[in-house]
C-alpha positions as CSV (number, residue, x, y, z in Angstrom):
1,X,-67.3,110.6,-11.2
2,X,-69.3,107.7,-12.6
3,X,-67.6,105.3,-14.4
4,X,-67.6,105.2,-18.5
5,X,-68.8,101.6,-19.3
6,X,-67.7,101.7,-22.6
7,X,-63.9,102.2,-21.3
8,X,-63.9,98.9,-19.8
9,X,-61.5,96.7,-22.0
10,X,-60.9,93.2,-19.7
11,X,-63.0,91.4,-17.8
12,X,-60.4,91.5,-14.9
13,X,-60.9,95.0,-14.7
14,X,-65.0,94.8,-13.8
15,X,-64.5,93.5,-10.6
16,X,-63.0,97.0,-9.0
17,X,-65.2,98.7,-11.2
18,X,-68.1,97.1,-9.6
19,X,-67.2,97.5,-6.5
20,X,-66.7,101.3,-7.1
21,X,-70.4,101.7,-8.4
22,X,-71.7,99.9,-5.4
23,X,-70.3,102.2,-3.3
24,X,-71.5,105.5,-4.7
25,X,-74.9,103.7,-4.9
26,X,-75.2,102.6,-1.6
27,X,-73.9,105.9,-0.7
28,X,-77.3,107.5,-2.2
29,X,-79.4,104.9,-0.4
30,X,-78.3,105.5,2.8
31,X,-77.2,103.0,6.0
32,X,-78.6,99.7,6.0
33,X,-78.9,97.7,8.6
34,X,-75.8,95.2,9.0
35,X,-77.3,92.0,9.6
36,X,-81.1,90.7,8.2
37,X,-83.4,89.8,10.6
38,X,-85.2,85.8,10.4
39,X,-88.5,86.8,9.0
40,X,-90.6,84.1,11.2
41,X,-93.0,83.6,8.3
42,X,-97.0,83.3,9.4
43,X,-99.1,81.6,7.2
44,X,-102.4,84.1,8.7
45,X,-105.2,82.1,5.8
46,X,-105.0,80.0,2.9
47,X,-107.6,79.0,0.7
48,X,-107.5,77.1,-3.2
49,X,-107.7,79.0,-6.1
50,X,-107.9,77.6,-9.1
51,X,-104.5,75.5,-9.5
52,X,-102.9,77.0,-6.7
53,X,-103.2,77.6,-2.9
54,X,-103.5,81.4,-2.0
55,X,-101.7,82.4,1.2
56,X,-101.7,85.5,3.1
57,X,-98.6,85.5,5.0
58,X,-96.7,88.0,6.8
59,X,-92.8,88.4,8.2
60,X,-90.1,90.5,9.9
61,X,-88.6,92.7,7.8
62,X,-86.4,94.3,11.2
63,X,-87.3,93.8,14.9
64,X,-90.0,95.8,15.3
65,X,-92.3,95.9,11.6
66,X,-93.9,92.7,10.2
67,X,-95.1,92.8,6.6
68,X,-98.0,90.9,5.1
69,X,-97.4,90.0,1.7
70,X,-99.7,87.3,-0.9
71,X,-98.3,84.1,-1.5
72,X,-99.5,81.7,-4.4
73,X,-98.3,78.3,-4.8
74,X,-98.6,75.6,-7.1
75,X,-101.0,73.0,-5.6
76,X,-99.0,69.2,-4.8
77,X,-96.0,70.7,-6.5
78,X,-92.2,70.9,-4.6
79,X,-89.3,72.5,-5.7
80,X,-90.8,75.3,-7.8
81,X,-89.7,78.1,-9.6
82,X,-90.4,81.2,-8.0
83,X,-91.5,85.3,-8.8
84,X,-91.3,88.6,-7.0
85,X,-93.8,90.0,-8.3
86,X,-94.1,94.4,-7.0
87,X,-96.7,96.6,-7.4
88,X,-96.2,100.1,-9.0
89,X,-97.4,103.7,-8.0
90,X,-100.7,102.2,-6.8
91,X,-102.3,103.0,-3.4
92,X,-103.8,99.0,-3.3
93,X,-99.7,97.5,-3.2
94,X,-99.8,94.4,-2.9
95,X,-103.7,93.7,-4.4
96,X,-102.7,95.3,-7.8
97,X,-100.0,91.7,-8.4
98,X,-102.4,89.6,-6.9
99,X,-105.7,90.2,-9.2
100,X,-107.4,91.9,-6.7
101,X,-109.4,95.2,-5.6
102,X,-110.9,95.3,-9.2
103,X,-106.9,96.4,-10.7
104,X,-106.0,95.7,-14.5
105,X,-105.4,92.4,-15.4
106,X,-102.6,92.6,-17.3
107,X,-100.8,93.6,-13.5
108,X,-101.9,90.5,-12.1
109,X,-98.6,89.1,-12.2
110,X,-98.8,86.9,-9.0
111,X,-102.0,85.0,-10.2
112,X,-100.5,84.8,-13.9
113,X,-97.6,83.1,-12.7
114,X,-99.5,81.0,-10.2
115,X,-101.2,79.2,-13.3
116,X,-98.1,79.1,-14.9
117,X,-96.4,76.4,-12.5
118,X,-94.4,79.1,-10.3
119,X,-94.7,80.4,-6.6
120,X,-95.3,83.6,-6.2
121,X,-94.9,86.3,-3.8
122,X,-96.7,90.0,-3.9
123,X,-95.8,92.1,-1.1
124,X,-96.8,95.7,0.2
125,X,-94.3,98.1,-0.7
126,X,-93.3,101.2,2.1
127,X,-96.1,104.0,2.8
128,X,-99.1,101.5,0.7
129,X,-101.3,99.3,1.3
130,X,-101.5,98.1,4.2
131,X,-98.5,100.1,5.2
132,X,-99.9,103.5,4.3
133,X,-99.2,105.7,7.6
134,X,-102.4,106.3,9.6
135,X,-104.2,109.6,8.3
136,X,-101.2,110.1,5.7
137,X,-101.6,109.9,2.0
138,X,-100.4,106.5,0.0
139,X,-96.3,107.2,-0.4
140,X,-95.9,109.8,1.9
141,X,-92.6,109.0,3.1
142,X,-91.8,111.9,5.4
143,X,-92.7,110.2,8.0
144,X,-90.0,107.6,7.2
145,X,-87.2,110.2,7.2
146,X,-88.6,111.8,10.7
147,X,-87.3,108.1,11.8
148,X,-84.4,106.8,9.5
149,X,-82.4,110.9,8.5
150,X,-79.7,108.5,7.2
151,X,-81.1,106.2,5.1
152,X,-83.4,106.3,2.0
153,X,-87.1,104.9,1.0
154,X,-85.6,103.4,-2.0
155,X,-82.7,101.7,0.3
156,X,-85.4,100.4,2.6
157,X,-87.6,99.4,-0.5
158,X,-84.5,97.3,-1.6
159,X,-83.8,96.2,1.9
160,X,-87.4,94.8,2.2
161,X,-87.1,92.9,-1.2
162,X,-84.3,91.2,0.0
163,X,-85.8,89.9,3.0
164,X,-88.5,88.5,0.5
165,X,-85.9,86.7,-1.3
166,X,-85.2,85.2,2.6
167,X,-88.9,83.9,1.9
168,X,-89.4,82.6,-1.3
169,X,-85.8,80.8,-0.7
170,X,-87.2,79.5,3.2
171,X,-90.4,78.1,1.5
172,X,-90.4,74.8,1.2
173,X,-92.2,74.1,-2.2
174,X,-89.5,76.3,-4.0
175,X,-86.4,75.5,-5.3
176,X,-84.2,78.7,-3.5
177,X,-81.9,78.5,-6.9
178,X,-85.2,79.6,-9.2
179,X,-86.2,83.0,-7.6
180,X,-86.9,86.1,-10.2
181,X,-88.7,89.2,-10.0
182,X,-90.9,91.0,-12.4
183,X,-92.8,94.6,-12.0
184,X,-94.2,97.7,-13.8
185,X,-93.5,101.5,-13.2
186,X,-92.6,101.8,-9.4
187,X,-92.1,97.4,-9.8
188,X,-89.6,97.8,-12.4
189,X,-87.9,100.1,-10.5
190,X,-87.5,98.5,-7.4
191,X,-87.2,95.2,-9.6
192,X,-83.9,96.4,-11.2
193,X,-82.2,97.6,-7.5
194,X,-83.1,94.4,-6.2
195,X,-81.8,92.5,-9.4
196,X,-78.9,94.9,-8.6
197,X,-77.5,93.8,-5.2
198,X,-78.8,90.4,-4.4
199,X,-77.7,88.1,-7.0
200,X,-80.3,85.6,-5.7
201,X,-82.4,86.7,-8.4
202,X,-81.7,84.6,-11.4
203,X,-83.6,86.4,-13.6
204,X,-85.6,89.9,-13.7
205,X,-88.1,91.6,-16.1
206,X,-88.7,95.4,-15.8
207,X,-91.6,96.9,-17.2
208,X,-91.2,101.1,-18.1
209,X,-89.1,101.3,-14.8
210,X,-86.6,103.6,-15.8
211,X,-85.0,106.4,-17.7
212,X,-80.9,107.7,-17.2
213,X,-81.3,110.4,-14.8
214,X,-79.0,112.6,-16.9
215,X,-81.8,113.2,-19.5
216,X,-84.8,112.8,-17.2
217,X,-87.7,115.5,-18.5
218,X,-88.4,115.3,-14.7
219,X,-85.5,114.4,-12.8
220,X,-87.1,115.6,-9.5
221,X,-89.3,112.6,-9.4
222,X,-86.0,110.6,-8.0
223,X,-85.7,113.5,-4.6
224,X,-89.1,115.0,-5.0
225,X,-89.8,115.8,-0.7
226,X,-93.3,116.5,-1.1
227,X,-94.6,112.8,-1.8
228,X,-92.4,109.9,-2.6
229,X,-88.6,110.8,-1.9
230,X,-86.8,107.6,-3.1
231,X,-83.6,108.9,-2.9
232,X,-83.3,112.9,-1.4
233,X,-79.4,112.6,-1.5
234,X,-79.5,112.2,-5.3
235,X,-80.5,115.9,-5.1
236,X,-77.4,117.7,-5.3
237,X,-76.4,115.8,-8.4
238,X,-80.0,116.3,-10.0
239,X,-79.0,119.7,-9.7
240,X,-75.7,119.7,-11.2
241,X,-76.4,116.8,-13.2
242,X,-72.7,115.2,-12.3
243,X,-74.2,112.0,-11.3
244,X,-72.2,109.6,-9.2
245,X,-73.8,107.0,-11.1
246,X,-77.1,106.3,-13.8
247,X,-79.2,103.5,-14.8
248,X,-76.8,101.8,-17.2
249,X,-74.3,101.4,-13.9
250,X,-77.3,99.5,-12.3
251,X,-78.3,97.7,-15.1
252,X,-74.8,97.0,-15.6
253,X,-74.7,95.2,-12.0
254,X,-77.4,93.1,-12.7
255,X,-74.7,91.5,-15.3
256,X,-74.1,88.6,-15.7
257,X,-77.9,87.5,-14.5
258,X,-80.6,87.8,-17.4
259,X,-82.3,91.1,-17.5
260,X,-85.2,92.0,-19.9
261,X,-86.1,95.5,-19.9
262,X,-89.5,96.6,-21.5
263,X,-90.1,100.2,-22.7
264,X,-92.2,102.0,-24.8
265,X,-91.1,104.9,-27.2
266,X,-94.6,106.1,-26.4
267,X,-94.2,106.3,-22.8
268,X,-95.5,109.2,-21.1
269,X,-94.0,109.2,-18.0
270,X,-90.0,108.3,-19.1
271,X,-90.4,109.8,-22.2
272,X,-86.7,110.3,-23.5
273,X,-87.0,106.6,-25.5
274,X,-83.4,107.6,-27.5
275,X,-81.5,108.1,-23.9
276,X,-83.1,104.4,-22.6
277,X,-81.9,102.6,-25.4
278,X,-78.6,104.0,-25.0
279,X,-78.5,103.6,-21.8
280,X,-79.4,99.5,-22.6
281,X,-76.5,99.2,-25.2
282,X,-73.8,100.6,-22.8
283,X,-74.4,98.0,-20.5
284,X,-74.8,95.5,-23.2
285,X,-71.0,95.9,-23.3
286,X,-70.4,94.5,-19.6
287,X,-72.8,91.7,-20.2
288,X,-70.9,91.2,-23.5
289,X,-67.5,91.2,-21.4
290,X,-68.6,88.6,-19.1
291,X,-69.7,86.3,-21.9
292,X,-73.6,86.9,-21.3
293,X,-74.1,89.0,-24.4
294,X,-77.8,86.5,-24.4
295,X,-78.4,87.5,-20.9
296,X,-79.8,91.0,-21.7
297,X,-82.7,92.0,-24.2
298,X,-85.6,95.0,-24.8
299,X,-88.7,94.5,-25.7
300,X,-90.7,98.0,-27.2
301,X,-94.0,98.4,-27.7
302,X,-96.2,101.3,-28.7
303,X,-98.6,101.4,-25.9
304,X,-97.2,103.9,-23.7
305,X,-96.4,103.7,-20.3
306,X,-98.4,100.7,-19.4
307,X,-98.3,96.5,-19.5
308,X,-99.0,95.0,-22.9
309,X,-100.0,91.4,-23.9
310,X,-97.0,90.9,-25.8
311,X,-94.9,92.1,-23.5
312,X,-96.5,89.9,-20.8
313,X,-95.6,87.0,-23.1
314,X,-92.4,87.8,-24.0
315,X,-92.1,87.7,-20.0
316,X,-93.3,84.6,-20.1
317,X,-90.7,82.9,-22.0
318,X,-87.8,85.4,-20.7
319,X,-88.6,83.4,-17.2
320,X,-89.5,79.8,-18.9
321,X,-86.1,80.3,-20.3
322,X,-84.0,81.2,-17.6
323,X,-85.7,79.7,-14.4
């Protein structure tokens, strides 16, 4: 049974806690592997634009798959600040961060940050862009399962952040203790799991990337086996809706790292607005209990489930602030 946040009186009792809601999440995302792999970073081209030098790069994420990713850094700069920066439900991945392939602006977050002084990093996520399957449709991930029964896309989605964090921190221009991560939709999503479970990430903005599963209008989109299954063992308790866990536990493990969440009461796709802001106070408590109570904020807006300009500049001085 998941545990009740607002029960938590003392700040010596979070520790067990936490380590009890990591377990019953990495028991829904499945058995990673037990050691990271070096990532043997390529640089494949580079060329100047603008103020910054634009690399395409790519690295190991296990033995066997290598992962080409965008990299933009700050021209005759060292030790820089540094972004994740992750696509959402797009079939271009990695080109909608990067300001390419004709994609909305407002989602160019590697080449905003870029001008802005930090290094960035936009990779492909699983079953897009350039790692779409042959002949399959973008985020088909049955093949996935065919290969890895006991593990989960959203577990190898995490995974494969992480092993971008063992980038940006072996870069040489960045400063390894400056790394955050921003996304929209899907990329706020996999932005709060990473922000989650590698406390590398010093700070983290999520754009309409989540709703509590207990009062999800469409909770099948978490299990759903006919396109992206992020996590199919989450389906029993989508079913029975007695969750081993909900967003609040992972926002809650984010704590004490700064964590702004953006929503919109007009969102379309997470559209129970009243269940995400409670779901934002009750971990507001453990941020509060580890003396962080500044660490956590949400920003609303009333343009539905998409990036606004005031929410990309209230981004802007979330990370200014805090890397």
């Amino acid at each position: 049974m998941a545990a009740v946040l607002g029960d938590i009186k003392k700040r010596s009792d979070w520790p067990e806690i936490r380590q009890a809601i990591e377990a019953s999440v990495q028991d829904i995302l499945g058995k990673m592997p037990k050691e990271p792999i070096d990532p043997q970073v390529k640089i494949v081209d580079e060329q100047t634009v603008g103020n910054c030098v634009r690399r395409r790069v790519n690295y190991f994420v296990d033995e066997w798959t290598r992962v080409s990713a965008w990299m933009f850094v700050p021209e005759d700069e060292m030790d820089c600040p540094a972004i994740l920066c992750l696509h959402g439900r797009t079939p271009i991945g990695k080109d909608e961060p990067a300001g390419l392939d004709a994609s909305d602006p407002l989602l160019a977050f590697a080449t905003h940050y870029a001008a802005r002084g930090y290094a960035t990093l936009a990779p492909d996520c699983i079953a897009c862009g350039e790692r779409a399957a042959s002949r399959a449709h973008p985020f088909d991930t049955r093949g996935f399962y065919k290969e890895n029964p006991k593990w989960s896309v959203m577990g190898k989605i995490l995974w494969d952040h992480m092993r971008c964090i063992d980038v940006l921190s072996e870069t040489r221009e960045i400063d390894p203790g400056r790394i955050g991560v921003i996304g929209h939709d899907l990329g706020g999503t996999n932005a709060l799991m990473l922000a989650a479970f590698d406390d590398r990430v010093r700070a983290v903005v999520s754009s309409c990337g989540f709703t509590p599963f207990a009062a999800d209008a469409d909770p099948g989109r978490w299990a759903r086996e006919d396109n992206l299954n992020l996590m199919p063992r989450l389906k029993p308790a989508l079913e029975s809706k007695e969750f081993p866990f909900d967003w609040e536990h992972l926002l809650a493990l984010i704590a004490p790292n700064p964590a702004l969440l953006v929503t919109s009461p007009a969102d379309e796709v997470f559209t129970n607005h009243a269940e995400v802001e409670e779901t934002i106070d009750r971990a507001r408590r453990i941020y509060r209990l580890l003396g962080s109570k500044d660490a956590i904020e949400h920003f609303t807006h009333r343009a539905g489930h998409r990036v606004t300009p005031d929410a990309i500049e209230a981004a802007d001085a979330w990370f200014d602030r805090w890397l």
